[in-house]
C-alpha positions in Angstrom: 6.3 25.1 -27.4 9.2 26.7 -25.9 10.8 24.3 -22.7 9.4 25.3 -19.8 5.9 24.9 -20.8 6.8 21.3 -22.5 8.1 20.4 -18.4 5.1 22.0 -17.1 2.7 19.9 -19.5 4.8 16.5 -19.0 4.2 17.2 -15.2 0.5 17.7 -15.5 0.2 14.3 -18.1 1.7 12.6 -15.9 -0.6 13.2 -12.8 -3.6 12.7 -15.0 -2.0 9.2 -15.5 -1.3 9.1 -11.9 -5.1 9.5 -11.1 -6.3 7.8 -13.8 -4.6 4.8 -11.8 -6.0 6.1 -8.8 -9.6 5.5 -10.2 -9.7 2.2 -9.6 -10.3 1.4 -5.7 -8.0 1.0 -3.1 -5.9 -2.1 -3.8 -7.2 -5.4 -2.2 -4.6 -7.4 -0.1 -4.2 -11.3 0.7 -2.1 -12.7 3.4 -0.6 -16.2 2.6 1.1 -17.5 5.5 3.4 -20.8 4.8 5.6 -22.7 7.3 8.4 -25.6 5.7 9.4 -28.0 7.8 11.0 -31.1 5.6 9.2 -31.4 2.8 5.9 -30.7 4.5 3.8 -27.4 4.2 1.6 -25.8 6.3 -0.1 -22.7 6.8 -3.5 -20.5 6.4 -4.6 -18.2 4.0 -6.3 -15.0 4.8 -8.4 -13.4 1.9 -11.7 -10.8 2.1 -14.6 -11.5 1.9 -15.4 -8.7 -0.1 -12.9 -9.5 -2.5 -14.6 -13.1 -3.0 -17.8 -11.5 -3.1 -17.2 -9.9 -6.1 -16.4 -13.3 -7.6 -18.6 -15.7 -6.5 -21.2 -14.0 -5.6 -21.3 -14.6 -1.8 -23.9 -12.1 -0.5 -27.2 -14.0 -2.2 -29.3 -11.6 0.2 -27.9 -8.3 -0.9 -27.4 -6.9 2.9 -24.2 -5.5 2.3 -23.0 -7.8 4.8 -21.9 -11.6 4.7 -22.5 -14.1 7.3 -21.0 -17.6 7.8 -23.9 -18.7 6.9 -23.6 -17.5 3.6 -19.9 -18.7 3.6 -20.6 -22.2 5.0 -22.8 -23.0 2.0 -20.1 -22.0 -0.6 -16.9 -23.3 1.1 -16.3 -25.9 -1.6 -16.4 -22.8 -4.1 -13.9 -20.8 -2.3 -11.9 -23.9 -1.8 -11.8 -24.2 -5.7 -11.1 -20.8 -6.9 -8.6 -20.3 -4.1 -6.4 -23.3 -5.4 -7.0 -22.9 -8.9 -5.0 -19.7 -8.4 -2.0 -20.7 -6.4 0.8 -23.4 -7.5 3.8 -24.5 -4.8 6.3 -26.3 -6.4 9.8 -27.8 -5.9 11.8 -27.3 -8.8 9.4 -28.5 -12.0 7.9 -30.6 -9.2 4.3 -29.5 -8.2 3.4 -29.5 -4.5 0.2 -30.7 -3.1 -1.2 -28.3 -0.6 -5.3 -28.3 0.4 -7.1 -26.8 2.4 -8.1 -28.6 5.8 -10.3 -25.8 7.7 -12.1 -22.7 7.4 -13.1 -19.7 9.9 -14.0 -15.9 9.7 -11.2 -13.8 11.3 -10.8 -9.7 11.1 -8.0 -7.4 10.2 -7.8 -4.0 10.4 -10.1 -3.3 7.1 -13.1 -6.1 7.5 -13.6 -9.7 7.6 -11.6 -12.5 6.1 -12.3 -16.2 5.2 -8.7 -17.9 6.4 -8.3 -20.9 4.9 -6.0 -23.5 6.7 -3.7 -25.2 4.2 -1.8 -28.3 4.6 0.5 -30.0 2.0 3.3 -31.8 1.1 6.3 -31.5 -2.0 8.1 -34.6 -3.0 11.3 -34.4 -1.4 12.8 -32.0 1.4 12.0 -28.3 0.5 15.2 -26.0 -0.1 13.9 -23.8 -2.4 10.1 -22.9 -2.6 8.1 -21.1 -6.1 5.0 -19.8 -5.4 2.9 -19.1 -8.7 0.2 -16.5 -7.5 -2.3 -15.2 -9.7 -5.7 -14.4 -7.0 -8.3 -11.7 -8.3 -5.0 -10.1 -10.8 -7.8 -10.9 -13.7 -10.2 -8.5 -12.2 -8.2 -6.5 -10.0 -4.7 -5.5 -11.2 -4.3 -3.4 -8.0 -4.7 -6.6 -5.9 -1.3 -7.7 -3.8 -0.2 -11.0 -2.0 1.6 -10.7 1.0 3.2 -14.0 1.9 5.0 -14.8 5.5 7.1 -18.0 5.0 8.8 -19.6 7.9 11.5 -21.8 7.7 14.2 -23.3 10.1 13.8 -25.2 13.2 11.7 -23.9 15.9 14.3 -22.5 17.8 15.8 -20.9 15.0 13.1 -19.8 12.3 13.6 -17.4 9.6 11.4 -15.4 8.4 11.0 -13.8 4.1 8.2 -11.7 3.4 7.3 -10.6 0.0 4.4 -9.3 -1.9 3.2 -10.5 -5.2 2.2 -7.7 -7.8 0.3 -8.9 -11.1 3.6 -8.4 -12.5 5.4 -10.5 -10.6 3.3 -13.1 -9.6 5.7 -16.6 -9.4 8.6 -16.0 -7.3 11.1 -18.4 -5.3 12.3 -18.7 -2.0 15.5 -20.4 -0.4 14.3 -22.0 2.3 16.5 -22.1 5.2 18.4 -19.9 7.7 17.9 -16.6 6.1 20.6 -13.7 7.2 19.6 -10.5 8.6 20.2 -8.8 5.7 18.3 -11.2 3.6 15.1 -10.5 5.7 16.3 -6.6 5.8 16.1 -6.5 2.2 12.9 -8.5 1.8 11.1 -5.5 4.2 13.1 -2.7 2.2 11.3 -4.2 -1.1 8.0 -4.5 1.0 8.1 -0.5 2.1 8.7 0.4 -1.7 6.1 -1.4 -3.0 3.5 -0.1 -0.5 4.4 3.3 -1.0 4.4 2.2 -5.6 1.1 1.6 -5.0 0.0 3.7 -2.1 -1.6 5.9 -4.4 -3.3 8.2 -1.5 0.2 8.3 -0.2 1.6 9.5 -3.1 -1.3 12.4 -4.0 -0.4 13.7 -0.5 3.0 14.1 -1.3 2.5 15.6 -4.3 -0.5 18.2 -3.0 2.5 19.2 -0.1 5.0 19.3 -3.0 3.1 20.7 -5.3 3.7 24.5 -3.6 7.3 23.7 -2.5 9.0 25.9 -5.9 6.8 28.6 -4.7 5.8 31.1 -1.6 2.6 32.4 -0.3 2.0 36.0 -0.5 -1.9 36.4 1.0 -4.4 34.1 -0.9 -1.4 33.7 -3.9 1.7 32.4 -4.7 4.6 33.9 -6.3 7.9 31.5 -7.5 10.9 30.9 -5.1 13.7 33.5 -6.3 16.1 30.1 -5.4 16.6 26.8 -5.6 18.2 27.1 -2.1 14.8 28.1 -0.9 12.6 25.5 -2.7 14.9 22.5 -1.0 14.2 24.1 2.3 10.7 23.9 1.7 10.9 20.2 0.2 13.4 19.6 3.0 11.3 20.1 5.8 7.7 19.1 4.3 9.3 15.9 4.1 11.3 15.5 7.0 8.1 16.5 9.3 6.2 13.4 7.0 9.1 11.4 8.0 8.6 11.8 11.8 5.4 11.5 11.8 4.3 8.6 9.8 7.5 6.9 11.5 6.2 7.3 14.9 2.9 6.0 14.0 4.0 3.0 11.8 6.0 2.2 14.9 3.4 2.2 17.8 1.2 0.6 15.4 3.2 -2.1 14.3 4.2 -3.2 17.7 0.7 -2.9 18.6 1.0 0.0 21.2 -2.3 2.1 19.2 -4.6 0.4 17.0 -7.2 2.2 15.0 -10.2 1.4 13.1 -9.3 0.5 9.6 -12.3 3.0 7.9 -11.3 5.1 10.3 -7.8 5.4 9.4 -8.1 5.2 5.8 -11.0 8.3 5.7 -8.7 10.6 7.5 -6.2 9.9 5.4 -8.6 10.7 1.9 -9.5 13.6 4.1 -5.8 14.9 4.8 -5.3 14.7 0.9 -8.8 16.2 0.0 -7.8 19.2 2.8 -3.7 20.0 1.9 -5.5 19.9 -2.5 -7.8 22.5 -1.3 -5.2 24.4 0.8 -3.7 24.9 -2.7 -6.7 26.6 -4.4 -7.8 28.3 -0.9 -5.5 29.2 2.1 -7.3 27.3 5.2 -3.9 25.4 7.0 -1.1 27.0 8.4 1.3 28.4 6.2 4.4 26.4 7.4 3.5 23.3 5.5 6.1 20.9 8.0 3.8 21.5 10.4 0.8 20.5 8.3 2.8 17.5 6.6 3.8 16.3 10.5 0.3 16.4 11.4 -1.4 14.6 8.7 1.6 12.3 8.7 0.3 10.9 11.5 -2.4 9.0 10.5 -0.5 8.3 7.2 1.6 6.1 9.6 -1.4 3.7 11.0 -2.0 3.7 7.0 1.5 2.4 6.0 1.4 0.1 9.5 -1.6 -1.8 8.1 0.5 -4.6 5.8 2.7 -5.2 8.8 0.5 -5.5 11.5 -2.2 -8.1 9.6 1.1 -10.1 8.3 1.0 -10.9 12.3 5.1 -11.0 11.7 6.4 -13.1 15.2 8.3 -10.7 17.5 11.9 -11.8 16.4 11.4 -9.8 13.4 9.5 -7.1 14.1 12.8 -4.6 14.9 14.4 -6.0 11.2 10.7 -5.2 9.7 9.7 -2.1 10.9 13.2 -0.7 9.9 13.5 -2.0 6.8 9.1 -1.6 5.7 9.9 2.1 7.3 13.5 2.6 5.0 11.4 1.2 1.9 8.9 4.0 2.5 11.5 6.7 2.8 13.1 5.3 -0.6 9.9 5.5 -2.2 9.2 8.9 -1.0 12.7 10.8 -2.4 12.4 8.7 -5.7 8.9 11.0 -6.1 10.5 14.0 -5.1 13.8 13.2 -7.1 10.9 13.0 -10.2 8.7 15.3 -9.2 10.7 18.8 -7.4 13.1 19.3 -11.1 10.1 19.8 -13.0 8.5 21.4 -10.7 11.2 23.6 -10.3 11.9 24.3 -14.3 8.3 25.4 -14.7 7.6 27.2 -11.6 7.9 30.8 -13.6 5.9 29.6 -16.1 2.7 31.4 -17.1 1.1 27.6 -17.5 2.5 26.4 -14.2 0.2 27.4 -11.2 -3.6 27.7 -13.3 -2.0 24.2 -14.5 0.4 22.3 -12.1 -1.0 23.7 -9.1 -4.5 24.7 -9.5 -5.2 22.3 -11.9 -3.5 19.3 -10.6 -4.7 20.1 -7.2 -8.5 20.2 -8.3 -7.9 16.2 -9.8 -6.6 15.8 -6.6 -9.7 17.0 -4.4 -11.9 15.2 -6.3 -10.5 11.9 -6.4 -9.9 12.1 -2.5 -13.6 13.3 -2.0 -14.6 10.1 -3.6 -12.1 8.2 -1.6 -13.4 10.1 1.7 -17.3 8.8 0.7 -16.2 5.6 -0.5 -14.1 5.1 2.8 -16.4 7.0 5.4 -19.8 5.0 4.5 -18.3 2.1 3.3 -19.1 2.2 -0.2 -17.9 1.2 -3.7 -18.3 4.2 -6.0 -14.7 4.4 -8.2 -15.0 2.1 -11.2 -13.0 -1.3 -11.1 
């Protein structure tokens, strides 16, 4: 198999890995909020009650919905499977920490049991490991985003981080934290939501997928140039950038706010639309303009981690920038992967029935399940 073809194929493997990833459903999230002061803890724990539904069974009456009176009767349950599945601890010291109330609250994507936690370590707390392993042994996809706030009141800190299967025991200095620190901690954050954004990233990839080539009619014909295929990458993901920017911001400091379902089956619906546009002309042919539009509600999409972290105003201007510099990171690490090969095989007779074409019809169909899942609130990708 001469070269090019051996890119081209590599390229195509590896988005049939990519959506073979993308199968499973759209990652679950927790938010574990923890304050120090001393060597006392407190805090609340937010977690879906879809997410315990598939564990404990909550909804006895199979209505599709679950009411607190379903939740009331099975609090000491929740209780026990929520603490058998995080450990605090100071040092090789284990922390106590209980929860001492219960109530139904709702972000942006349905309703959450919050747990409110209370707990003590046995001396003052400068450096805090959280062991998290929630739902990881059904759900791989699942993420915990923990808030920890530290310092006096008139001068707390706040560290943000999520925990990945992966990475599930982490530690925290506890204590002024610099700027930078917390700058970091969101940089980290953006990367990771746009790792495992995996809608995100099949948008990307259905804009970039055309960027080594130009439309002539209903076909496309490969870019004579490099010079012209960085122009096209160049503004595709330049308009993304403004767009989804703009959004994340007014969404994050709570300027717009949109429905959660909402959001999230536009978004299956800008990826099913820009796959097809690959197969069949039906968007403009300037793509920036189709990436800037779409982009759009990809930035209510990438807002949703900060804005149900409920991050106090102090850090809001270190978050946004860093969650928003994380994203950008994210996004030229898949182009610096994705435009080369592109690029080597974009003459190739395998490239656009197999790259393009091909890769763009796995694309259609996973976000047309996404789209139904997401629009009438269904479960339909395997686990």
């Amino acid at each position: 198999m001469r070269t090019p073809r051996l890119l081209c194929f590599l390229f195509f493997a590896g988005l049939l890995l990519q959506a073979q990833s993308a199968l499973a459903h759209k990652p679950s999230d927790s938010y574990l909020s923890l304050r120090v002061d001393g060597d006392a803890l407190s805090g609340h724990w937010d977690i879906a009650l879809r997410d315990l539904d598939v564990v404990l069974d909550l909804d006895r009456n199979h209505d599709a919905r679950i009411d607190w009176g379903e939740v009331r009767t099975r609090l000491g349950e929740i209780d026990a499977y929520a603490s058998s599945h995080l450990a605090l601890s100071l040092g090789a010291a284990r922390c106590t920490l209980a929860a001492s109330d219960h109530q139904i609250d709702h972000h942006s994507d349905g309703a959450y049991i919050v747990l409110s936690l209370a707990g003590r370590c046995p001396a003052r707390i400068d450096a805090l490991t959280v062991d998290y392993s929630l739902l990881f042994d059904l759900d791989a996809q699942h993420r915990g985003l923990l808030k920890l706030d530290s310092g006096a009141a008139a001068n707390t800190s706040v560290t943000t981080a999520v925990f990945p299967a992966d990475k599930h025991v982490q530690t925290f200095a506890v204590g002024a934290t610099s700027a930078w620190t917390q700058l970091r901690s969101f940089i980290g954050d953006g990367v990771e939501h746009i790792a495992l954004g995996y809608d995100h990233i099949l948008f990307l990839v259905a804009l970039l997928l055309p960027a080594v080539l130009g439309r002539i009619g209903r076909g496309w014909t490969p870019v004579p140039k490099l010079s012209a295929a960085l122009w096209n990458v160049g503004t595709t993901v330049t308009a993304f950038t403004l767009a989804h920017s703009i959004t994340l911001s007014l969404a994050t400091l709570h300027v717009v706010q949109l429905p959660s379902r909402l959001t999230e089956s536009m978004i299956a619906l800008s990826v099913l639309v820009t796959a097809i546009d690959n197969l069949v002309p039906i968007l403009p042919a300037k793509r920036w303009i189709v990436a800037f539009v779409f982009g759009l509600m990809h930035g209510f999409g990438f807002a949703s981690v900060l804005v149900d972290l409920n991050l106090p105003r102090s850090a809001l201007a270190i978050s946004l920038f860093g969650f928003n510099v994380g994203v950008e990171l994210g996004q030229l690490i898949l182009v610096a992967l994705l435009i080369p090969l592109a690029y080597a095989a974009r003459a190739t007779r395998a490239y656009q029935p197999l790259a393009l074409r091909g890769g763009s019809v796995v694309i259609a169909l996973l976000a047309f399940g996404w789209l139904v899942e997401r629009s009438l609130n269904l479960r339909l990708m395997p686990f």
